[in-house]
C-alpha positions in Angstrom: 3.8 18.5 -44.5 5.4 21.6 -43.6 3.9 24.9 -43.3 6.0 27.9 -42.7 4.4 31.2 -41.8 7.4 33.7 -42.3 6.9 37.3 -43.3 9.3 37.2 -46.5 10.5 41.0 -46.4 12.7 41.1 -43.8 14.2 37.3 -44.8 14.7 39.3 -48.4 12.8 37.0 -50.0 10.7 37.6 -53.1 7.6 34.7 -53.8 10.2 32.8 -56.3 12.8 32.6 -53.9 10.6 31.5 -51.5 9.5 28.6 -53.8 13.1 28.0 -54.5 13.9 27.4 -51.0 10.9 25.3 -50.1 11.8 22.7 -53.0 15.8 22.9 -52.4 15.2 21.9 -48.8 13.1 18.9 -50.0 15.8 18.0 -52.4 18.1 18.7 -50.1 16.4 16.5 -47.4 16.6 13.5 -50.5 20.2 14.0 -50.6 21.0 13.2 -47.0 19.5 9.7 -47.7 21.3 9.6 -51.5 18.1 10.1 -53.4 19.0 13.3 -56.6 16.0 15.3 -56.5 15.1 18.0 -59.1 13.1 20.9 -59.0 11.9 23.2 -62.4 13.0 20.9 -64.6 11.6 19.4 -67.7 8.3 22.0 -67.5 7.4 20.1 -64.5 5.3 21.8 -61.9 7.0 23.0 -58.7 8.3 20.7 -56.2 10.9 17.8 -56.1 11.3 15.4 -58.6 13.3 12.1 -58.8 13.5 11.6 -63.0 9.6 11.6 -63.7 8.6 10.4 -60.0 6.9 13.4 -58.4 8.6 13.2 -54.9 7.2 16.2 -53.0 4.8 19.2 -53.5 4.6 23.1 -52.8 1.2 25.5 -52.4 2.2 28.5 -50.9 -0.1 31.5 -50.4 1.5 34.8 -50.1 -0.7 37.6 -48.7 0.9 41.0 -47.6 4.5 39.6 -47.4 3.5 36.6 -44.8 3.4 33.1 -46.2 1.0 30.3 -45.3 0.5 27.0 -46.5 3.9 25.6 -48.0 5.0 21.9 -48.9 4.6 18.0 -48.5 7.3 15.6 -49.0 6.1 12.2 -49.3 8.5 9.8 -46.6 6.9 7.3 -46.3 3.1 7.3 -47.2 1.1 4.2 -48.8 1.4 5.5 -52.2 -1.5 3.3 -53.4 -3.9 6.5 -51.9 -2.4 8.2 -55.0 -4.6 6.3 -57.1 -7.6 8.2 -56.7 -6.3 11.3 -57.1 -3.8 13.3 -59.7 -2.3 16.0 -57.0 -1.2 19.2 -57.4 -3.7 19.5 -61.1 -0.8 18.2 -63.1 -0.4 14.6 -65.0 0.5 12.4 -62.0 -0.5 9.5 -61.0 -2.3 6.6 -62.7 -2.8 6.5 -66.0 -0.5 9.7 -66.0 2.8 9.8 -67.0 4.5 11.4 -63.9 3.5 9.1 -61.0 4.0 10.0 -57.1 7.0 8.4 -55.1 8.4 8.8 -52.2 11.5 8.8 -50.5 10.9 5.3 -48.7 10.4 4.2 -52.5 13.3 5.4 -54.0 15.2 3.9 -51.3 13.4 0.3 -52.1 14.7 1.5 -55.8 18.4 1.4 -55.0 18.2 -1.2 -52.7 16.5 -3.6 -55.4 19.1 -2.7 -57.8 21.9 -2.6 -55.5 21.6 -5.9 -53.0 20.6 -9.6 -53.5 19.5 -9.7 -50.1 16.2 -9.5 -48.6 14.2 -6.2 -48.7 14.0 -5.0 -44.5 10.3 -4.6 -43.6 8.7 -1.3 -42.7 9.4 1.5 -43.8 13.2 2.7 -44.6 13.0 6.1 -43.1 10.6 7.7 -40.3 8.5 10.8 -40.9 10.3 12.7 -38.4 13.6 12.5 -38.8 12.6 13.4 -42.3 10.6 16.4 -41.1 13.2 17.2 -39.0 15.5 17.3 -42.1 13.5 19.2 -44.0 13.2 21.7 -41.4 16.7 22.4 -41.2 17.4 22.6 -45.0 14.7 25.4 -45.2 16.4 27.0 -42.1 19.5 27.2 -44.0 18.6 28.6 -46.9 16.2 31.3 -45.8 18.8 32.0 -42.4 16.0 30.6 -39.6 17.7 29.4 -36.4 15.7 25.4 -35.5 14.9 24.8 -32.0 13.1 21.9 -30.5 10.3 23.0 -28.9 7.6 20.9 -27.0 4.3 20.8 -28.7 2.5 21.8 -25.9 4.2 24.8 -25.6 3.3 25.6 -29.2 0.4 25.5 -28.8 0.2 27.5 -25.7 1.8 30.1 -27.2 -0.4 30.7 -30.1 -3.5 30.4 -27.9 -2.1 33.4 -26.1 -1.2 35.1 -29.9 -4.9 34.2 -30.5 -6.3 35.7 -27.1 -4.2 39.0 -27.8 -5.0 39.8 -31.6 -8.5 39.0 -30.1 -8.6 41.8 -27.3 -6.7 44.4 -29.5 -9.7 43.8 -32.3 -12.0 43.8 -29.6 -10.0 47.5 -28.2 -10.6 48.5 -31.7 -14.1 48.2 -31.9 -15.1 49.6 -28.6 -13.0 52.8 -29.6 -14.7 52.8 -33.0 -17.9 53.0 -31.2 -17.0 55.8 -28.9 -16.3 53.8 -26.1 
């Protein structure tokens, strides 16, 4: 899953662009590995698409120009926990005529129909370098510059965002009182 927060206005980005650009980085993503990806094809509901396969997904919520929420491109998941479900309220899954893959599945696809050799165990492809390549298709398209940065450090820094908007409401309100 990826969730962006980005103010849109000063990327110059409208909510359909937005969308655009969170599906073209997940077809994009497919494409290093070979996989053709769709998006807005067919009257399919947004996100990526390989022929009928429902490859990844996109919610976003827009609220004042900032995003939040944003996509999930299945890498390698256990696609049997599809089976209970029918994401994103459209007709995927079982008994539905649009079910879920992935990108570890399409790859089993072409190598079934390509090789008379053994299929490798495990999965094909790891969920971070495909995260990581997902994250640098969306960079490119919406002009973000990608760099690593620790976890710990993320997390530090948006305790100290947290901390801050929490003393300037907490300014506000003891000004709003008189004092």
């Amino acid at each position: 899953m990826l969730y962006p927060v980005a103010s849109l206005r000063p990327l110059g980005l409208g909510a359909r662009a937005y969308v655009d650009a969170l599906e073209d980085a997940m077809i994009g993503a497919a494409a290093r590995w070979g996989v053709r990806a769709d998006a807005r094809v067919g009257g399919k509901g947004p996100g990526a698409w390989v022929g009928e396969r429902k490859l990844g997904a996109v919610g976003v919520r827009i609220s004042r120009g900032v995003t939040s929420h944003g996509l999930a491109f299945n890498a390698c998941p256990d696609l049997a926990a599809f089976d209970a479900i029918i994401p994103c309220g459209t007709d995927v899954g079982p008994g539905g005529d649009r079910p879920v893959t992935s990108l570890d599945e399409e790859l089993r696809r072409e190598w079934r129909a390509c090789s008379a050799g053994g299929m490798p165990g495990g999965p094909l492809v790891g969920v971070e370098e495909v995260g990581a390549a997902v994250v640098r298709e969306l960079a490119d398209r919406i002009g973000w510059e990608v760099e690593a940065v620790e976890p710990a450090t993320v997390v530090a820094e948006a305790e100290a965002a947290l901390l801050e908007v929490e003393e300037e409401r907490r300014v506000r309100e003891q000004t709003r009182r008189g004092g």
